[in-house]
C-alpha positions in Angstrom: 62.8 19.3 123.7 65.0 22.9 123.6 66.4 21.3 119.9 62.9 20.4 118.6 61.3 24.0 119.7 64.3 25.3 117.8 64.2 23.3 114.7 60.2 23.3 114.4 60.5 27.5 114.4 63.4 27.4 111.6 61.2 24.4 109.7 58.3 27.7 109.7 61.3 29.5 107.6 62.1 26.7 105.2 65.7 26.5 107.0 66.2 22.9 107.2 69.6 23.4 109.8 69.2 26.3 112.4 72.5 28.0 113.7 74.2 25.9 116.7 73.8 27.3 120.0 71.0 30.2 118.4 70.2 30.8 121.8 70.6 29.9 124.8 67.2 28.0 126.5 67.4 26.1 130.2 64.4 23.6 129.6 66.6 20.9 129.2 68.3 21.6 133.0 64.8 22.9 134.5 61.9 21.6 133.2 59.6 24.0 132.3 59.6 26.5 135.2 56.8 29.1 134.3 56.9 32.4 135.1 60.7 31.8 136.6 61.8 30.5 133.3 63.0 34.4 131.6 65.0 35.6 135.2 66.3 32.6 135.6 67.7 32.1 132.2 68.9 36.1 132.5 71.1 35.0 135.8 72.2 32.0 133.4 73.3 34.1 131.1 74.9 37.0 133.4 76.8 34.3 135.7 78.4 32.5 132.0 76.5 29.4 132.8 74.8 29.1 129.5 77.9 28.2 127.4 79.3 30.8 124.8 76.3 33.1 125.4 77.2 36.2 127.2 75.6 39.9 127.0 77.7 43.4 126.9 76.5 46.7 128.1 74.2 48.3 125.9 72.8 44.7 124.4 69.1 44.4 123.4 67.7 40.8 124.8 64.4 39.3 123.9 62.9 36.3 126.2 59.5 34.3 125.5 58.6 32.0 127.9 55.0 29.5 127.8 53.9 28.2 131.0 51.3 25.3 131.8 48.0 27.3 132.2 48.4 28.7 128.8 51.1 31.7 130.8 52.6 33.3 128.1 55.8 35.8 129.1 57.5 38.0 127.5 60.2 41.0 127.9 62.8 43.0 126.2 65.7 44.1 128.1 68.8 46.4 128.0 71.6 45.4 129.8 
C-alpha cells in the first residue's frame, strides 16, 4: 500500500518512476495506526530502524498522516 500511495502522488506530477526509498512510511509494518502513525515513524527514524533514512541536527522533517474517521495529522519538526 506505502508503494502505491507513493507512486499515485508522483503519477499527479507526470513522474512515471518516483525516487527509491523517497521516504520513509511504516504502513506496511503497522497497519494504519492513526494518530500514533507520525511519533511512531519519528522513533523509526531516530532509532535507524527505517533503512537508509536518518535525520542530523538542524533537519526540517514534514509528516502527514490519514486516520480512519477522516483524522488528518500533520507536523513539521526540527530536530
Amino acid at each position: 500500500m506505502d508503494r502505491a500511495i507513493i507512486r499515485e502522488f508522483y503519477r499527479l506530477y507526470n513522474i512515471d518512476t518516483p525516487p527509491v526509498n523517497v521516504l520513509p512510511m511504516n504502513i506496511h509494518l503497522l497497519g494504519n495506526s492513526s494518530v500514533a502513525t507520525i511519533p511512531t515513524l519519528l522513533d523509526m527514524v531516530l532509532k535507524e530502524e527505517q533503512g537508509d533514512h536518518r535525520l542530523e541536527k538542524g533537519d526540517v522533517i514534514l509528516f502527514a498522516s490519514v486516520g480512519a474517521g477522516m483524522n488528518i495529522n500533520a507536523i513539521t519538526y526540527i530536530v
